[in-house]
C-alpha positions, 0 to 999 in steps of 0.5 A: 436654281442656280445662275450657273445651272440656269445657263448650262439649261439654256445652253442644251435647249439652244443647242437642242434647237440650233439641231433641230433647225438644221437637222429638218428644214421643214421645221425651220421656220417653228425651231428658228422661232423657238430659238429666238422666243426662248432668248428673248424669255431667258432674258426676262428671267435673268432680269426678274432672278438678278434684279439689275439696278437698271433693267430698261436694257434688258427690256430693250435687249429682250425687245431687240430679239422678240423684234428679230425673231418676228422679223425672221418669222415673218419672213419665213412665213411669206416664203414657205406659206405664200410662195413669195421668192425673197421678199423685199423689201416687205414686213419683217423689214420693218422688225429688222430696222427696229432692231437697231434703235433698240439694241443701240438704246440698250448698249447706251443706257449700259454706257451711261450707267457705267461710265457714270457721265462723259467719257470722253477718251472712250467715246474717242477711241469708240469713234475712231476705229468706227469711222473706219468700219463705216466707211468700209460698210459704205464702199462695199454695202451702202454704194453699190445700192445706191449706185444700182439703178434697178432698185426702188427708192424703197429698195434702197432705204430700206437696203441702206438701212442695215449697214447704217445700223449695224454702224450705229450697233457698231458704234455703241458697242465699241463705245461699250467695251473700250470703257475702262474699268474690269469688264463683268463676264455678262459684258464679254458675251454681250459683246461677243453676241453683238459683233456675231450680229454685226458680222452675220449682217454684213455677210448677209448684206454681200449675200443679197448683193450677189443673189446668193443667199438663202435661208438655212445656211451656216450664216443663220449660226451667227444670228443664233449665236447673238441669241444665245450670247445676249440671253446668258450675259442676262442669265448671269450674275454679273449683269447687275454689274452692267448697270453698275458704275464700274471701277476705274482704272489707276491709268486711263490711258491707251493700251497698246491693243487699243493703239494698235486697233486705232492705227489699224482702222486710221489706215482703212481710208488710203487703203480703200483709196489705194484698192480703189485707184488700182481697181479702175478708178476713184469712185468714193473719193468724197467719202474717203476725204471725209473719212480721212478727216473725220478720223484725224480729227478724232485722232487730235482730239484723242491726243489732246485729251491724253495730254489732259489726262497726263497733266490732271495725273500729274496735279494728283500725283504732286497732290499725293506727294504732298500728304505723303509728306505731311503723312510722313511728318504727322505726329499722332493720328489726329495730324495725319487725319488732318494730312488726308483731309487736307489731300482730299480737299485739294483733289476734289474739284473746286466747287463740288460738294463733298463729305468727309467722315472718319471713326474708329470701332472695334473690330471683330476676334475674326477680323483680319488685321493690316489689310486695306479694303476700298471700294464704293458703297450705297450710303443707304446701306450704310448705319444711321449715324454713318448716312447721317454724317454723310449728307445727302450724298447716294454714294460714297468711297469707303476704305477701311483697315483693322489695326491691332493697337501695339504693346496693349491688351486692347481689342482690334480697331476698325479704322473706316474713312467715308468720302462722299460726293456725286456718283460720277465724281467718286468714280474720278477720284477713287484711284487717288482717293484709294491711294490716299487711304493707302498712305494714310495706313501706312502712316497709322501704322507708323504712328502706331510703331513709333508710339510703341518704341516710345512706350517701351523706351518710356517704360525703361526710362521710367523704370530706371526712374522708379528703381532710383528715385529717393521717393516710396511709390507703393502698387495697392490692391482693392484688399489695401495689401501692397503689390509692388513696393520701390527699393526707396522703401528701404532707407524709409521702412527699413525693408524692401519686402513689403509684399502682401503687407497691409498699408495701414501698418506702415503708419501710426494707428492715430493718422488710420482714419486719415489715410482711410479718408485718403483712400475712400476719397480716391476709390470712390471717384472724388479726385486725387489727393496730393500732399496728405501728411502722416506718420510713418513708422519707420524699421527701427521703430522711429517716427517720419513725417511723411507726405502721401499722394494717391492716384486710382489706376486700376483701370490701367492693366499695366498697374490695375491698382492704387498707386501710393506716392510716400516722400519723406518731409521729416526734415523739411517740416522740421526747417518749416516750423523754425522759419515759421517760428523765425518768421514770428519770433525774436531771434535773441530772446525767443519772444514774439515779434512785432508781426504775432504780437500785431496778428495776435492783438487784432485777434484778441480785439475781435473776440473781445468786440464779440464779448464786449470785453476789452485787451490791455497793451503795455509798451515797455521800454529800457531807460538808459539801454544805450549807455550799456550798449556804449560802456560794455559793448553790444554783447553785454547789451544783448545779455540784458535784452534777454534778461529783460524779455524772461522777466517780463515773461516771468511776470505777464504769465502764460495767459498774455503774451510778451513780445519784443518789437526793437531794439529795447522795446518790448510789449506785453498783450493782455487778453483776459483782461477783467479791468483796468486795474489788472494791466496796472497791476502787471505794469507796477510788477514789471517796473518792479522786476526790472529795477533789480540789477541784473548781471552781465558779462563784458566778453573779457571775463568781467562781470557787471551789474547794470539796471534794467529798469524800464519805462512802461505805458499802459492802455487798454481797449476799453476807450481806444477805437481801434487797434492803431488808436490802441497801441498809440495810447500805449507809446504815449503813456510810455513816453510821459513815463520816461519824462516823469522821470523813468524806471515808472508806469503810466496809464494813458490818459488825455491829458497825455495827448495833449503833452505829446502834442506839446512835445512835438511841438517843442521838437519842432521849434528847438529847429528855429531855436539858434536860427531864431536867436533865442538861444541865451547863456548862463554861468555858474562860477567854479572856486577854489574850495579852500580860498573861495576864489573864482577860477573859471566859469561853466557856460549854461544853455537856456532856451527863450522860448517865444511862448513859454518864456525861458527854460532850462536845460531838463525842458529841451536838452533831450529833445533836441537829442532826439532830433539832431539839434544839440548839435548846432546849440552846442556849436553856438554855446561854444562860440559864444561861451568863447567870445564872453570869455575872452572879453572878461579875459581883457577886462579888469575883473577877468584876469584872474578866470583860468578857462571857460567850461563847455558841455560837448554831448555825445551826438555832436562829438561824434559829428564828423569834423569836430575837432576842426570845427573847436580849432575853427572857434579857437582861431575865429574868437581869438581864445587860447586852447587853455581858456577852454575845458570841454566837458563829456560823458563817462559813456562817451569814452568808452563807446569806440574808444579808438576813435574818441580817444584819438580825436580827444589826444588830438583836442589836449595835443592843442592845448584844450583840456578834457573833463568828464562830467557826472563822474561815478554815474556811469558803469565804466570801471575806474581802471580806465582813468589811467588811460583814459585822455582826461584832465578832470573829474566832475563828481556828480551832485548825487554823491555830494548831497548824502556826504554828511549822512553817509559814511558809504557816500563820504568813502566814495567820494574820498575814493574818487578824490584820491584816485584822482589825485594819484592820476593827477587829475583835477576835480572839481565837486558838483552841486555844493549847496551848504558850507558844510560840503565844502569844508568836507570837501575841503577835508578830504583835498578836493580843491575845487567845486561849484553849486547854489553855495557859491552862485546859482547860473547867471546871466553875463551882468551878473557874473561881473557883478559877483566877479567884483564882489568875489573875493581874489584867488591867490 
């Protein structure tokens, strides 16, 4: 049966009897009983139907109206049975006190598990308006039995005793009803049965006062009334909400009903003393004072807790300001997750315990979406997972919203935010709590919104990116037949239509299984795949070189499918390779550099550790390369470098490896090498190759043949420990070539080490050389062909080396090029060819020498301040610049002629002469000597020795003589050694010379030895 169906029952059997009490008196007593039972009954069946959460009330209430309905029973029975006139005080008394402390425990345990504590602005407003009633009640009921002396002491407890329960009653049920919060229907017509108690007593009290009442009378209505009141709000559903902690209101503050029933009974004590004072007299003046008090007192407490409430209020208002503000400025969910716990922590007391959790979940198809629900919940009722997070805790708040995710196909998301902590404070902070799950909606759906734009302007900016992005981003499905196809695929494939064209056939067939392997690796979850180079066919047929990129999107609904990423590297791969060929290669003759010859020499010598075999090294190097360089320009140098490196290639073959590794050095690495011998063989080859002549061009339409020929040294791994000790065998064997007299080869050997070493030694003690004093000076005397007269003198330069005794020029003359000495020799020869000459110049068997002859070599000439330092000499030995013949090589002149030849017009401006030695040996063209700034010319010994032998030899030699002649230079023949290449000379008009024929280099003693035995030159 239903709740409803259950009442309207109740309702006719209450009315049936309420007919019947009225309708046959004599039956009175047995309907009154009935109607009293029966509530008592109904009440039980509510609680047994309903379950409350609390059913002690509904006992104590159903125990208040058995009380009650036995009090009356007894009474009725005292007078309709025993003939007693009014009984009292008697029996049923004591059932009717009884009632009191019952119905009072009843409404205090419905107070408490409502309010869920101390309500202390409740229990104020209760008190208030009950102070006033009380003292009511004790003017009018509870005085005027104390005062009456015709009462027992019994009499008048027993008298005094309804008013003061029906106070206490009062007391309880305005604390009751003046809780905030929605009030059940059940609590309504509790109430509204509990005041028909109370207002039917305080009748019946002024009844007994003035001897008037009597059973049957219409005030037994408001005692059936208070019967049936408390048996339907048990029958209703509603009274499980009785036991239940009520909902707060957003405001706890007094409502003008309420004020206007505070001031109502606030005024009831001076109106009692006004009514009083014109009645004849103040007879209660100690009760109206302490009435006055109390309530005043009640009053202030009452405001003051209002002025409490109005400052927590505005703490959690200044609280919800601040995370609505963070809510505002929250960029995603999980930031204003983080605001709303931040809100929670500051609302929440310090020191309570709390927990806070929130999850999302899908919604389902039915559920309305944008709504907040809030509300308090039992945490035993709630999932497993969702107590467990909660703690302990039997209660929590929960508010929960369904959101449908913007610009998606995903399903609706329940989003639910759990806060749990002790009962009596979650009833405390629901307002704000619901006001913070408010806000926090709010800003979700925001969030949600504002990601929603963002995403579409996304896609708009993206897709303007697509459409003009230079790389082809392809859409494959899992049948690898493309979707979507970029308009960059036009300049790339030639065509835009590619959909439903297979992927494959936009590559070569040979780079298939790789794009295959791309593929598998993608779709079967081993990772993306970046920069994967392929072949790509392009629309008319032409090969690209292309870098693919794969990303697995088919999850994403928006693409559901392979995203192909094609960037076309042609001609970045192209620049690579020729940096990365740059990076190992000459730039001039295309051979490998000193880094892939180093690379491939330490891999070659690690295979050849594993297989016990050995590599060979040859380091080449050009004799003499400078002097080309110098004569015919760096043009023409570069011509002859890469000559040299296709002959060297020429002759090491496919199977070795030449490099270039400076200026005019070269290597060649030998990785096959079956025995010494082979690396011999291709040195003997290479020198070979590079002595034929090779032609070159001068840059102004000239052409020339100079040599290549090179010195090469040999080494090979089989005794070298390691690669260092390798190619430093090489560079030794190299340089005992050169000093062996080049255009040769040498295999290393130790003995060369020691030469080196000695080498190195030398160079360091040629620095000591002029400090040292061990410098000395030769002369060989330079005659006059036909008369064999003396006519000047070629100063020499030996070394007196303090363990190896005197050397000759050949021992030390390059070393000291090498390291910048000849510099400071050729400043002593100078000084002191200059000093001897002018003594011999004072002297007796001197007079008749001309000049003195000074070799200048290229490295000191070009030291600047060279001029000035042959003036300084000059003046410091007191010679005359026409003493002096400075002699220099053909290659000089010719090597920044500008500048040479300025500082050589500046040397015969002041008198001193020029020779160039060596004349003919040289590459320079004999058109030169008609400008150059010379005086004479010194034909080299090697033309001289053959002149007998050889017509070609004699011609050229007459050449030179001749063209001299015309340019009216002198000449002077080097290297005579017999009579008959004098009295050629002397034929063909060479007037002067100098050789072992007339004097080997001599010491100062013994040229004025020879001076005096010389004959005269006239």
């Amino acid at each position: 049966m239903s709740a409803t169906r259950m009442q309207a029952c109740f309702g006719a059997w209450i009315i049936a009897l309420t007919a019947m009490f009225y309708a046959f008196p004599s039956l009175s007593m047995y309907s009154w009983a009935a109607i009293g039972f029966s509530a008592a009954a109904a009440v039980l069946v509510g609680v047994r139907v309903h379950r409350p959460s609390k059913p002690l009330p509904w006992y104590l209430l159903s125990a208040v109206l058995v009380s009650f309905t036995a009090g009356d029973t007894i009474y009725n029975i005292q007078i309709d049975y025993l003939g007693i006139v009014n009984p009292f005080p008697s029996v049923a008394d004591v059932f009717y006190l009884l009632v009191y402390p019952m119905l009072a425990g009843a409404l205090l345990v419905f107070i408490r598990s409502r309010a869920g504590g101390d309500n202390r602005a409740a229990l104020l407003d209760a008190l208030v308006p009950t102070a006033g009633l009380g003292l009511l009640s004790w003017v009018f009921l509870i005085s005027p039995y104390i005062r009456n002396t015709d009462l027992s002491i019994l009499e008048k407890l027993t008298s005094t005793g309804y008013p003061l329960g029906d106070v206490l009653a009062l007391a309880m049920l305005l604390r009751l009803i003046t809780a905030g919060g929605r009030k059940p229907i059940a609590l309504s017509t509790l109430a509204a049965g509990g005041f028909s108690l109370l207002v039917t007593d305080v009748v019946y009290g002024l009844r007994q006062l003035d001897g008037t009442w009597q059973v049957g009378g219409p005030v037994d209505s408001g005692w059936i009334l208070f019967y049936t009141a408390t048996a339907l709000a048990a029958l209703h559903p509603s009274m499980r909400e009785m036991t239940a902690l009520r909902t707060p209101s957003t405001a706890v503050m007094a409502g003008g009903r309420r004020i206007a029933v505070m001031s109502v009974a606030a005024l009831i004590a001076p109106a009692v003393l006004l009514v009083e004072d014109l009645t004849g007299g103040v007879d209660d003046a100690l009760m109206i004072a302490t009435a006055s008090a109390t309530m005043f007192l009640l009053v202030v407490a009452r405001v003051s807790g209002l002025l409490q409430t109005q400052r927590e209020n505005a703490t959690r208002e200044r609280t919800l300001r601040m995370s609505a503000a963070d809510l505002v400025a929250a960029a995603d969910e999980v930031e204003a997750g983080r605001a709303v716990g931040k809100a929670i922590s500051s609302i929440v007391p310090d020191g309570e315990p709390y927990k806070m959790h929130y999850f999302r979940t899908d919604a389902a198809p039915g559920d309305a979406t944008g709504m907040l629900i809030t509300g308090r919940v039992h945490t035993a009722d709630l999932p497993r997972h969702v107590a467990a997070e909660l703690g302990n805790f039997s209660w929590a708040l929960y508010g929960e919203v369904v959101t449908t995710p913007l610009g998606t196909d995903r399903p609706p998301q329940r989003s639910i935010a759990y806060l749990a902590a002790d009962e009596e404070l979650l009833v405390e902070l629901q307002p704000s709590f619901e006001a913070l799950m408010a806000q926090g909606t709010m800003a979700i759906e925001r969030i949600a919104l504002n990601g929603e734009i963002n995403r579409r302007a996304s896609e708009d900016y993206f897709r303007a990116l697509i459409q003009s992005a230079s790389d082809v981003i392809l859409i494959v499905g899992d049948d690898e037949n493309i979707r979507y196809a970029s308009p960059s695929a036009l300049p790339v494939f030639g065509q835009t239509d590619l959909l439903g064209t297979s992927l494959f056939r936009l590559f070569a067939a040979t780079d298939h299984a790789e794009l295959r392997d791309l593929l598998s690796q993608v779709l079967t979850g081993r990772g993306p795949r970046d920069g994967v180079d392929l072949t790509a066919i392009s629309g008319d047929d032409l090969l690209l070189q292309v870098e693919v990129t794969c990303r697995d999107l088919r999850d994403d609904k928006a693409v559901n499918g392979l995203v192909i990423t094609i960037r076309d590297v042609t001609e970045r791969r192209r620049l690579e390779n020729d940096l990365a060929h740059q990076a190992f290669h000459d730039t001039l003759t295309g051979l490998a550099n000193r880094a892939l010859f180093q690379n491939r020499l330490e891999q070659a010598a690690a295979v050849a550790g594993k297989a016990r075999g050995s590599v060979g090294v040859l380091f080449v190097d050009l004799d003499d390369f400078k002097e080309v360089n110098d004569t015919l320009g760096h043009a023409a140098g570069d011509q002859l470098l890469v000559a040299v490196g296709q002959r060297i290639t020429a002759v090491a073959g496919p199977m070795n490896t030449a490099a270039r590794t400076g200026g005019d050095e070269f290597a060649v690495l030998m990785e096959h090498l079956s025995s010494p011998a082979d690396a011999e063989a291709i040195a003997a080859r290479i020198v070979a190759a590079l002595s034929e002549p090779i032609e070159v061009s001068d840059g102004q339409g000239g052409l020339h043949l100079v040599s290549g020929a090179s010195s090469v040294g040999v080494a090979t791994s089989a005794d070298a420990a390691g690669i260092s000790e390798l190619l430093r065998r090489a560079d030794v064997a190299m340089y005992v070539a050169k000093t062996d007299g080049k255009s040769t080869w040498r295999r290393y050997e130790d003995a060369m080490h020691d030469a080196m070493v000695s080498r190195l030694e030398m160079r360091s003690a040629l620095v000591e050389a002029v400090p040292g004093n061990q410098m000395r000076l030769r002369f060989q005397p330079i005659v006059d062909l036909p008369t064999g007269g003396v006519i000047g003198l070629e100063a020499l330069v030996r070394w007196q080396h303090p363990a190896k005794g005197l050397l000759g020029p050949n021992e030390f003359i390059e070393l000291s090029e090498e390291n910048g000495s000849v510099v400071a020799i050729g400043g002593w020869v100078l000084r002191e060819a200059l000093l001897t000459f002018v003594g011999w110049r004072n002297s007796p068997i001197g007079g008749r020498l001309r000049y003195v002859s000074v070799n200048v070599s290229a490295r000191q000439f070009r030291t600047p301040g060279f001029v000035d330092q042959v003036r300084d000499v000059l003046q410091e030995t007191g010679a005359r610049p026409e003493w002096l013949l400075l002699e220099i090589t053909e290659s000089l002149v010719l090597h920044d002629a500008e500048q040479v030849w300025q500082d050589l017009r500046e040397l015969r401006a002041m008198g001193v002469r020029i020779a160039i030695d060596d004349f003919g040996t040289g590459y320079s063209s004999l058109s030169y000597l008609s400008q150059m700034p010379v005086d004479v010319l010194k034909i080299d010994k090697s033309f001289i020795d053959d002149i007998l032998h050889s017509g070609q030899q004699m011609a050229l030699v007459e050449t030179i003589v001749s063209l001299a002649r015309t340019l009216d230079l002198d000449v002077v023949a080097e290297g005579i050694e017999l009579d008959g290449h004098r009295q050629a000379l002397v034929q063909m008009g060479c007037p002067y010379g100098q050789g072992f024929l007339f004097s080997r280099p001599a010491t100062v003693d013994e040229i004025g030895q020879w001076l005096v035995a010389s004959p005269s030159h006239h």
